[in-house]
KEKE-3310 file (N, C-alpha, C; in steps of 0.2 Angstrom, whole numbers, plus 5000, padded with zeros to 4 digits):
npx = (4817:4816:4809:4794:4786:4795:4796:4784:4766:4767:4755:4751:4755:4759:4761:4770:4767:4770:4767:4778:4791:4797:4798:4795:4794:4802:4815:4817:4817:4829:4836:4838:4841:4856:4861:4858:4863:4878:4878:4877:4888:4902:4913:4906:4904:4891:4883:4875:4865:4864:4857:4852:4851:4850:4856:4870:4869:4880:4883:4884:4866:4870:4872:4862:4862:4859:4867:4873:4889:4896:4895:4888:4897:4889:4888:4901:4904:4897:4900:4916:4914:4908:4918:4927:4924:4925:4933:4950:4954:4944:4943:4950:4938:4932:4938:4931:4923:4934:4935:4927:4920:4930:4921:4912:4919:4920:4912:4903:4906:4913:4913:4920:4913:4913:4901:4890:4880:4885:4887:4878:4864:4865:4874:4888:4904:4918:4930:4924:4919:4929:4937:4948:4961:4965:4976:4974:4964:4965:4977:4969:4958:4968:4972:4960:4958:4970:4968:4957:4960:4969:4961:4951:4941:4935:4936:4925:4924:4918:4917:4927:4931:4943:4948:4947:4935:4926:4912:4897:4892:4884:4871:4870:4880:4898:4909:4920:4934:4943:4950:4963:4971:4977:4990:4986:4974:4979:4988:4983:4974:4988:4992:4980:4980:4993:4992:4982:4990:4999:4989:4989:5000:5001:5001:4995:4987:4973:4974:4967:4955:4943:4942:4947:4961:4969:4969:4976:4977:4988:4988:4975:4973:4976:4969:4971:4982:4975:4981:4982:4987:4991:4989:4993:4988:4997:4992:5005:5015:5026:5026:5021:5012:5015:5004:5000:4992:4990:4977:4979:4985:4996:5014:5018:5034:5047:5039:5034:5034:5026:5032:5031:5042:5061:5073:5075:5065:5054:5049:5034:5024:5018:5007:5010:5019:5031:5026:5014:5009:5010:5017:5031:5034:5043:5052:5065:5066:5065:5066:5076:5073:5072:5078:5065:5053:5038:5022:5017:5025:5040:5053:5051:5048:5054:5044:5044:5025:5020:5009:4992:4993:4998:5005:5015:5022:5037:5043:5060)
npy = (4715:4722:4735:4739:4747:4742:4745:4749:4759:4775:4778:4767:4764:4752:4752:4749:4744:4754:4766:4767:4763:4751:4734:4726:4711:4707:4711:4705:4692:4693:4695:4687:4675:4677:4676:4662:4657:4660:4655:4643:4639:4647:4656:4655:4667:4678:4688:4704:4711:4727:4741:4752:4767:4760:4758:4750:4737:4727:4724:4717:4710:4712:4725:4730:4730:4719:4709:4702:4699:4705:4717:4721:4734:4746:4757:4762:4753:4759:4771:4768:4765:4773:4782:4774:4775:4785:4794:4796:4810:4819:4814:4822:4830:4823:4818:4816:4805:4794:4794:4798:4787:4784:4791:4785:4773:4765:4762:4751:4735:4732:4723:4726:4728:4719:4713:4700:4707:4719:4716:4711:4711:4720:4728:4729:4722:4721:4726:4731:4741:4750:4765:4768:4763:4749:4744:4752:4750:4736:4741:4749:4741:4733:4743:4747:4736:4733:4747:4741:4733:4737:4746:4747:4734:4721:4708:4706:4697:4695:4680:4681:4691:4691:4685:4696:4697:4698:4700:4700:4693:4676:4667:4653:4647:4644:4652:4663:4653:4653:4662:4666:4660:4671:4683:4696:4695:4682:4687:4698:4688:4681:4691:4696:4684:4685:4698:4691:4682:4693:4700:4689:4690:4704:4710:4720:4723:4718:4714:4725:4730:4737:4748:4765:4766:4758:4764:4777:4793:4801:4810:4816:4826:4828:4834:4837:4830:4819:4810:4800:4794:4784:4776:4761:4753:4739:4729:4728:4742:4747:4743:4743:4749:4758:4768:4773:4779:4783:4786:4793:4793:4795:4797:4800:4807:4808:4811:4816:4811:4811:4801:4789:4786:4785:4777:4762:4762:4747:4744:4734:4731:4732:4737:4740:4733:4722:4711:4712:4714:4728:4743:4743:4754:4759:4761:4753:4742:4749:4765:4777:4786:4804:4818:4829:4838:4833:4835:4835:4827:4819:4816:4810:4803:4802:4796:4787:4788:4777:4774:4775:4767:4758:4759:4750:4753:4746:4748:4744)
npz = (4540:4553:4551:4551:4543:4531:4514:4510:4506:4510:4515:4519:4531:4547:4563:4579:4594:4604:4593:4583:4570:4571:4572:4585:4587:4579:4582:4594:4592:4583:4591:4601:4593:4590:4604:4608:4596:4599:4612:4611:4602:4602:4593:4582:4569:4566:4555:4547:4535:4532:4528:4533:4545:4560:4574:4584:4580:4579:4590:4608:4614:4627:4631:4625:4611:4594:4593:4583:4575:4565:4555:4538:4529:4519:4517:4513:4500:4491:4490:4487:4477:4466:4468:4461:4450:4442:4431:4433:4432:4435:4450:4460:4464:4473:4484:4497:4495:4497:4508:4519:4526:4535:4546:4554:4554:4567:4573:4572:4572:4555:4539:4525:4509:4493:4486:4479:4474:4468:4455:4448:4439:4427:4434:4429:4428:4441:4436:4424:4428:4430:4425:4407:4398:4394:4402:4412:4419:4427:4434:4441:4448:4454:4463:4470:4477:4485:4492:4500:4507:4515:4523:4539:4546:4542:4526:4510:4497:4481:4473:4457:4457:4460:4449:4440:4433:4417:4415:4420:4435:4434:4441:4433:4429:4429:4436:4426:4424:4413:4409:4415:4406:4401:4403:4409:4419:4425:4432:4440:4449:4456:4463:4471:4478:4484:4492:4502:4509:4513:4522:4531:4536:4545:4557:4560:4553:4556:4571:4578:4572:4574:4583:4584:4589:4579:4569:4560:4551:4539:4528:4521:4515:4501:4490:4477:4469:4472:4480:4495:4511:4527:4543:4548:4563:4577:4589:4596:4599:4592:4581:4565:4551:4536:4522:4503:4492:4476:4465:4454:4434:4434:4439:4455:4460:4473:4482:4498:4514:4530:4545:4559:4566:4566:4556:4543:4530:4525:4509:4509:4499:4484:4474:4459:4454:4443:4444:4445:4433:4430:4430:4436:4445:4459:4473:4475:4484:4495:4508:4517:4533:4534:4542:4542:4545:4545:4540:4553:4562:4565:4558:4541:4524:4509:4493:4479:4470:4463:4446:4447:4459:4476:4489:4502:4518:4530:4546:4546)
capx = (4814:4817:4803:4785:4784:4799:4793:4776:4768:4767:4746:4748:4760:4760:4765:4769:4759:4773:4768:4784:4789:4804:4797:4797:4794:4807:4819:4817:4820:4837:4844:4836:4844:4861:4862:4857:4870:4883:4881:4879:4894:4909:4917:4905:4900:4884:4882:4871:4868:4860:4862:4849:4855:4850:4863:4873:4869:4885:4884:4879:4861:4866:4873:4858:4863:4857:4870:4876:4899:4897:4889:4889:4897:4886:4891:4908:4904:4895:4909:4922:4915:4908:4924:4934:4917:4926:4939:4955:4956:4939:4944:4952:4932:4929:4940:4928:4923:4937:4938:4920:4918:4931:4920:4909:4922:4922:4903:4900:4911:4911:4914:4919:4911:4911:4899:4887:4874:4888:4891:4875:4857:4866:4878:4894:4907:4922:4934:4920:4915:4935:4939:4954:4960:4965:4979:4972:4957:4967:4978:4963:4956:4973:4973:4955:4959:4975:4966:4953:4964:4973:4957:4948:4935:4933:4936:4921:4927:4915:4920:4928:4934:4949:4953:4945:4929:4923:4906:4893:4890:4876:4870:4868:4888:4905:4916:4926:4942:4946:4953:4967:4977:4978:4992:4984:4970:4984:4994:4977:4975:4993:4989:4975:4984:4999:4986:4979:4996:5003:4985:4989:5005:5005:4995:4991:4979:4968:4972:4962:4950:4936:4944:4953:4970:4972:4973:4978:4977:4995:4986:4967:4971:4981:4964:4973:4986:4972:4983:4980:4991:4989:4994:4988:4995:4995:4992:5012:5014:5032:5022:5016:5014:5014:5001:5000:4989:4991:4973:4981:4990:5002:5017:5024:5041:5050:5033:5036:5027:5029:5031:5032:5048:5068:5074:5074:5058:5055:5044:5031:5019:5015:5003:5012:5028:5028:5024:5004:5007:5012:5023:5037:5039:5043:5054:5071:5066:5064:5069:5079:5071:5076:5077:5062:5047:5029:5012:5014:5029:5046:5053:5050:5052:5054:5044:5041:5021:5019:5004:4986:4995:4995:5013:5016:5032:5036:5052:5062)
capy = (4712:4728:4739:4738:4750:4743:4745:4751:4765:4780:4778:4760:4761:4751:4753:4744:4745:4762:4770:4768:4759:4746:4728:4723:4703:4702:4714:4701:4687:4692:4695:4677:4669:4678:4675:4655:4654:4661:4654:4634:4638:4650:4657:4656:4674:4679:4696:4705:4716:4730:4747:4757:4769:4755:4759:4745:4730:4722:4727:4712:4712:4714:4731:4734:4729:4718:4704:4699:4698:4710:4719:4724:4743:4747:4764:4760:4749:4766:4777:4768:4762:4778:4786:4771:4771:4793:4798:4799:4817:4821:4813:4826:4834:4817:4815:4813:4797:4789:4797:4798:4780:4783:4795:4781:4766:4761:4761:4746:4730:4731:4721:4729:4721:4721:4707:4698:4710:4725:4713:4706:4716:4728:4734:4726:4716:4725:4728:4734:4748:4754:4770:4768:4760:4741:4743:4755:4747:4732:4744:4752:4736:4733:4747:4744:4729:4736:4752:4739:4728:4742:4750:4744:4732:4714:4711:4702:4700:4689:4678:4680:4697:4689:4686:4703:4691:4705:4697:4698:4685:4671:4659:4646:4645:4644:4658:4662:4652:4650:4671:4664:4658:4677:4687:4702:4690:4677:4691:4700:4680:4680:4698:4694:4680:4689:4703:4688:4681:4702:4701:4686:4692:4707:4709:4730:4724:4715:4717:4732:4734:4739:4754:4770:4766:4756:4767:4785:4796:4804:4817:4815:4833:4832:4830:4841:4826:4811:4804:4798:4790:4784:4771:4754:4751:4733:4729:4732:4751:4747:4737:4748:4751:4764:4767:4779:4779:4787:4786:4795:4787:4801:4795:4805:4806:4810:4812:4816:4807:4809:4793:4793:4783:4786:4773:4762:4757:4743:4742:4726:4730:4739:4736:4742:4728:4720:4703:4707:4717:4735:4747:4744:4762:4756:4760:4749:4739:4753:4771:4779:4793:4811:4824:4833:4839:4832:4831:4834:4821:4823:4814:4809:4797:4802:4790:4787:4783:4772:4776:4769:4761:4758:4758:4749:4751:4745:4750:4738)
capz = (4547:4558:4551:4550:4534:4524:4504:4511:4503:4515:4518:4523:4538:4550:4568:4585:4601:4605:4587:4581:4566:4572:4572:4590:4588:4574:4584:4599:4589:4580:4596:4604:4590:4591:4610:4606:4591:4600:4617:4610:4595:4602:4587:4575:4565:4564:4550:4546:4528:4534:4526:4535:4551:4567:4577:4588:4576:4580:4599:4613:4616:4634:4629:4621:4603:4590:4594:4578:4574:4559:4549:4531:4527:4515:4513:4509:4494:4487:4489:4484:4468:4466:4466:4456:4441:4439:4426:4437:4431:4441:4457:4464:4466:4474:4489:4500:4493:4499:4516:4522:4529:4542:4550:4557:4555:4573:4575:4570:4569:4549:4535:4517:4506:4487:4486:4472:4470:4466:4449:4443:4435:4423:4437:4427:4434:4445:4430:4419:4429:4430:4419:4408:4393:4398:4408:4418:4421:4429:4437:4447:4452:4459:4466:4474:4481:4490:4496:4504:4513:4520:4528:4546:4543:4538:4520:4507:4489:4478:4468:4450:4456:4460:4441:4435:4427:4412:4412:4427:4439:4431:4445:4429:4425:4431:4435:4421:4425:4406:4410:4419:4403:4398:4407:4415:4423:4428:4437:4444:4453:4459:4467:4477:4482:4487:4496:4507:4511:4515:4527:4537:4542:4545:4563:4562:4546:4559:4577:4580:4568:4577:4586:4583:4588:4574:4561:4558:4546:4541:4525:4519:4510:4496:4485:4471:4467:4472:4485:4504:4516:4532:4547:4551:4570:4579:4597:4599:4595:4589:4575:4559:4542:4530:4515:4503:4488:4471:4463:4447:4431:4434:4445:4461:4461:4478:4486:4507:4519:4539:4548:4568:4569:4564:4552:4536:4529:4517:4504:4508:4494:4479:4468:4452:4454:4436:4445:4443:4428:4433:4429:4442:4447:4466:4480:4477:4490:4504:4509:4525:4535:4533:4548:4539:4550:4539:4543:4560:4562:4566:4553:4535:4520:4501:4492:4472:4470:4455:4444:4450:4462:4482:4491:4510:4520:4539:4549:4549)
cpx = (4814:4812:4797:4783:4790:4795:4786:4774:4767:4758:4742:4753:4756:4766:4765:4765:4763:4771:4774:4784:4793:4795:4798:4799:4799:4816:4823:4819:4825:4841:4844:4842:4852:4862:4862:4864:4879:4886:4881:4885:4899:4912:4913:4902:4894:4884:4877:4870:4862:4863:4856:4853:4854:4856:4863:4870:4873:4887:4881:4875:4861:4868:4867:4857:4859:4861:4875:4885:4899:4893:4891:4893:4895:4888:4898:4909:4901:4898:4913:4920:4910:4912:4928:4930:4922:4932:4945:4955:4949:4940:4945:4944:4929:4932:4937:4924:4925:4937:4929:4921:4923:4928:4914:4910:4921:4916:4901:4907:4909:4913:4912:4918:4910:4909:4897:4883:4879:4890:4886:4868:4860:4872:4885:4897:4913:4925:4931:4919:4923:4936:4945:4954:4964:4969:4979:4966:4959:4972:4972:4962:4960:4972:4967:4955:4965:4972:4959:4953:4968:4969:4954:4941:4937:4935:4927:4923:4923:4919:4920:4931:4942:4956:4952:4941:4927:4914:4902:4890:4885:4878:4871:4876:4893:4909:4920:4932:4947:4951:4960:4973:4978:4982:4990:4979:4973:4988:4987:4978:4982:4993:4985:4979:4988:4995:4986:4985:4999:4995:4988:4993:5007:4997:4992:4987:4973:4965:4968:4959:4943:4936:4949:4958:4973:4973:4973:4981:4984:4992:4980:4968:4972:4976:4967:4979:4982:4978:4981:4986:4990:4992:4990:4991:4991:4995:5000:5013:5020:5029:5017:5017:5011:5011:5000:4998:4986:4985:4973:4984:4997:5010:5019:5030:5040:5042:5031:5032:5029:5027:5035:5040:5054:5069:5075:5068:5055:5050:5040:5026:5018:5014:5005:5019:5026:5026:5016:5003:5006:5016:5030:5038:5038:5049:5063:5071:5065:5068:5072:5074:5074:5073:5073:5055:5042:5026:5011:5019:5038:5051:5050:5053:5051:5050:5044:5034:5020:5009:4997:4988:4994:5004:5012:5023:5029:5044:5055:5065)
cpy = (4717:4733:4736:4739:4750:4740:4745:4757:4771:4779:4769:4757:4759:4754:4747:4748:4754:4767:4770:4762:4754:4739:4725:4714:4703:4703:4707:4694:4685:4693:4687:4674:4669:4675:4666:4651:4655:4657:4646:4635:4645:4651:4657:4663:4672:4686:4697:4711:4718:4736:4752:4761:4763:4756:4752:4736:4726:4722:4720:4716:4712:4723:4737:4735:4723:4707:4702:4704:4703:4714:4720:4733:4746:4753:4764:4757:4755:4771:4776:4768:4768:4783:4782:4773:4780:4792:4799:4808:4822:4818:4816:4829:4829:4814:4812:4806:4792:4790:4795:4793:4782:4788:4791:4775:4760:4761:4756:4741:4728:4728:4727:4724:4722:4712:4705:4705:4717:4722:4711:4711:4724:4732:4734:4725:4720:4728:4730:4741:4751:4758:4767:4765:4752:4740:4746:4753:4741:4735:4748:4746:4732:4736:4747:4740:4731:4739:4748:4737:4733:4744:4745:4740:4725:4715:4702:4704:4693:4687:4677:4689:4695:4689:4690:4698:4699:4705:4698:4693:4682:4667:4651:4645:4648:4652:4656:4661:4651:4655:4668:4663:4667:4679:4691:4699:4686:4682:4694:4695:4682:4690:4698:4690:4681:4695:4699:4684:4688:4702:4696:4687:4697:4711:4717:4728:4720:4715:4720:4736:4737:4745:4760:4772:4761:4757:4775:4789:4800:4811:4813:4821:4834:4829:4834:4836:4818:4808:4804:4792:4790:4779:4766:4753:4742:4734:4732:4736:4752:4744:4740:4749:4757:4765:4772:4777:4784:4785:4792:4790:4794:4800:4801:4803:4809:4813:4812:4813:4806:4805:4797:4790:4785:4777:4772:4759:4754:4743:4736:4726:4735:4736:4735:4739:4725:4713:4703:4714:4726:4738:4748:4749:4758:4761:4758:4747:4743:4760:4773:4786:4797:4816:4829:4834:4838:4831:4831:4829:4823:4822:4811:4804:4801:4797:4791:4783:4780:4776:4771:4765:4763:4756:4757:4748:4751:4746:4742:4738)
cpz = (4552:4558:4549:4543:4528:4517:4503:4508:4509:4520:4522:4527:4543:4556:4575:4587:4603:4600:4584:4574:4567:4574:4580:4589:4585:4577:4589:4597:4584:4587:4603:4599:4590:4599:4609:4603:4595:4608:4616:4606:4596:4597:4580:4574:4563:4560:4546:4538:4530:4533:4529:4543:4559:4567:4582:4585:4579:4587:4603:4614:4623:4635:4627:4611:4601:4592:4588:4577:4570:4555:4543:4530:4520:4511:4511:4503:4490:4484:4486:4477:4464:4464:4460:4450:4440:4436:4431:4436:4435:4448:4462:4466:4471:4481:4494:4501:4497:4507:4523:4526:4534:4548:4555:4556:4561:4576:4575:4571:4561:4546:4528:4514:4496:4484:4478:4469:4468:4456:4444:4442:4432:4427:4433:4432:4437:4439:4426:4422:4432:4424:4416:4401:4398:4404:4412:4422:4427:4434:4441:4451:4457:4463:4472:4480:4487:4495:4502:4509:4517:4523:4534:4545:4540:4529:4517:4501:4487:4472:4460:4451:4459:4453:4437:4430:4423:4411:4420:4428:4438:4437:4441:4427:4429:4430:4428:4421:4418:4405:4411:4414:4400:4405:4412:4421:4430:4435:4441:4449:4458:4464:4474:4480:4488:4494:4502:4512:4517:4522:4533:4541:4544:4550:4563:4554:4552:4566:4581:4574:4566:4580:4583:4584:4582:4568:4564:4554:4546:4535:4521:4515:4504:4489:4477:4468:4466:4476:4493:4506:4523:4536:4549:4557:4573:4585:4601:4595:4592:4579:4570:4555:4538:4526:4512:4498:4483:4466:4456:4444:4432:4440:4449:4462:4467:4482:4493:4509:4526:4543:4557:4571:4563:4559:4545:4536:4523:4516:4503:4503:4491:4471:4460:4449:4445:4438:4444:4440:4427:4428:4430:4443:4455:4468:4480:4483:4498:4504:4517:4525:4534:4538:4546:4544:4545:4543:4550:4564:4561:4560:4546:4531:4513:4496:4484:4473:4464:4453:4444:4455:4468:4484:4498:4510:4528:4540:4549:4554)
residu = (UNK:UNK:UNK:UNK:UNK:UNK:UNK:UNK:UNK:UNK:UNK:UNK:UNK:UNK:UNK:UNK:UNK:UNK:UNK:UNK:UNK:UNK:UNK:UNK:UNK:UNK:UNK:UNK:UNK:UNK:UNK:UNK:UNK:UNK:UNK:UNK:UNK:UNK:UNK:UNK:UNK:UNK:UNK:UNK:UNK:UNK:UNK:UNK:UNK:UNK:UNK:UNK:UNK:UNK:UNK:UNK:UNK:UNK:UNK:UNK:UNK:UNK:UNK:UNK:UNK:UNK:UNK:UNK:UNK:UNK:UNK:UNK:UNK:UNK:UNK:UNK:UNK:UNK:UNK:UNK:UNK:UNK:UNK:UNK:UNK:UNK:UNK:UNK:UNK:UNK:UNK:UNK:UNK:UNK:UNK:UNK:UNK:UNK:UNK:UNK:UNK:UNK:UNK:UNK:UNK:UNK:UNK:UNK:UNK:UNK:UNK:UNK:UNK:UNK:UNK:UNK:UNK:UNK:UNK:UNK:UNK:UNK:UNK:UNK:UNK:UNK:UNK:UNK:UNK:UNK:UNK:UNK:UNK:UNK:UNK:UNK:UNK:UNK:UNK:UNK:UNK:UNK:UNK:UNK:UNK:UNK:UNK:UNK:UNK:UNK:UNK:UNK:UNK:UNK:UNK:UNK:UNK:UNK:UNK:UNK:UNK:UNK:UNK:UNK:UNK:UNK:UNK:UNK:UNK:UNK:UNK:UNK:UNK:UNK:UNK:UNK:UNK:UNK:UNK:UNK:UNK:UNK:UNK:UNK:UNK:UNK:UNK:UNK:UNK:UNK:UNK:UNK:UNK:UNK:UNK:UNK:UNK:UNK:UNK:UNK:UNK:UNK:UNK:UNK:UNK:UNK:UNK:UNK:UNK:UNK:UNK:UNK:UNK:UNK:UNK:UNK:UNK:UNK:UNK:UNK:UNK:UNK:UNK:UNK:UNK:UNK:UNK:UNK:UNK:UNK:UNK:UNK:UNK:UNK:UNK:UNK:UNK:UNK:UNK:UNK:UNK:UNK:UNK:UNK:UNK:UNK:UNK:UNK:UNK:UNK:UNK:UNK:UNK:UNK:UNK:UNK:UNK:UNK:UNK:UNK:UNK:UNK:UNK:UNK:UNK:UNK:UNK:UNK:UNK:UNK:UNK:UNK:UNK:UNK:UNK:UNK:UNK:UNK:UNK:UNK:UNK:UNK:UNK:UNK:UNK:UNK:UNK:UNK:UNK:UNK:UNK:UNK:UNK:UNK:UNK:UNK:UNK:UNK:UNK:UNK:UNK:UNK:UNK:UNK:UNK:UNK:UNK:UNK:UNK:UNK:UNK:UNK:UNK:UNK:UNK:UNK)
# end
């Protein structure tokens, strides 16, 4: 709706009355409807899936923006599954992948989205396009769904990606709920679950997920092991969690990580518990700091990372 010449061939561009190619009428009449929608119905979103460069989509149109709550992060759904479709033993050539998107996180108010059309014409379904033999395969997509909820940004997760559906999404039939009596499946379910539960309450996954005080990166480098860790912070700056993501099958034992605060820090999540079909390499419920100078930080924690997996800790 924004351009003149979208899926035009090059010899049959149009332009507006400026020469330019942006769509004036249609422009005028998403930020009318936005203005309209928001100013009869408070609260309700309006999003937009839009993967080209228009800047301030998600900006009030008295700012000069588009109007609309959200937008789509299109480039994110690229990368990631870009990164997860490699060979763990090629990712370390790949870290960028993972890192990219937060170099224009807080441009937009964005939604991650790992929608229908990521699942359906030949693209295969989440779980299909994980490397690995079975259990690794389910361990990514754990791991996936962790490292997603952990970043800034809204979340979208279509449905039957909950139960790891093996089949691409037909509009003519049912999700495959019949997965569910199979173990790996059934625990997948109780994952997500658990995810959405660990989202509502745990205020630095949402409070500030449109700005740059709400996260900060503690090592984006260590692409020669495949992992990343990083900080989610809440409105109150006592209030944060720790994440650190081991996108190998290879476990880190004793793996340093420097955190801003003195204490013990318990383990609220980690993908690789045997509850949804892991490994249990974990934590024993939490670690203490060590008077160790990391990453820029005064203190540190020793962690074990489990293999394919995603580890949260918060001070207690």
């Amino acid at each position: 709706m924004l351009y003149l010449d979208y899926s035009r061939k090059p010899w049959k561009r149009v332009t507006n009355q400026y020469g330019g190619n942006e769509n004036l009428e249609a422009i005028a009449f998403i930020k009318r409807f936005n203005e309209v929608v928001h100013g009869r119905h408070p609260g309700v979103l309006t999003i937009a899936e839009e993967s080209t460069a228009w800047s301030m989509v998600s900006r009030p149109t008295y700012a000069g923006g588009l109007g609309f709550s959200l937008k789509w992060n299109m480039g994110w759904m690229n990368d990631i599954l870009a990164y997860f479709s490699k060979n763990p033993i090629h990712r370390k050539y790949h870290q960028n992948n993972l890192t990219f998107a937060l170099l224009y996180a807080f441009t937009e108010n964005f939604v991650l989205v790992l929608s229908h059309d990521e699942v359906v014409y030949g693209k295969r379904a989440l779980l299909d396009k994980m490397p690995g033999d079975f259990w690794q395969r389910f361990a990514n997509l754990r791991l996936l769904y962790a490292y997603m909820y952990a970043q800034p940004g809204k979340k979208l997760l279509f449905m039957g990606g909950e139960i790891g559906q093996w089949s691409e999404w037909n509009s003519n039939q049912s999700v495959d709920w019949h997965l569910l009596q199979y173990e790996p499946h059934e625990r997948l379910k109780n994952f997500v679950r658990d995810l959405n539960i660990f989202y509502q309450n745990e205020p630095s996954l949402y409070e500030i997920d449109f700005s740059h005080e709400g996260f900060e990166w503690i090592d984006f480098g260590d692409f020669q092991r495949s992992v990343v860790s990083f900080l989610r912070r809440a409105k109150n700056p006592d209030d944060f969690l720790v994440f650190a993501f081991n996108f190998t099958p290879v476990p880190r034992y004793h793996y340093r990580i420097g955190v801003p605060k003195w204490g013990f820090y318990k383990e609220v999540l980690n993908s690789d518990s045997a509850l949804y079909w892991g490994s249990n390499v974990g934590n024993y419920g939490g670690v203490h700091t060590d008077p160790i100078w990391w990453h820029g930080r005064p203190c540190s924690i020793s962690v074990n990372l489990p293999p394919l997996g995603a580890v949260a800790f918060k001070p207690a």
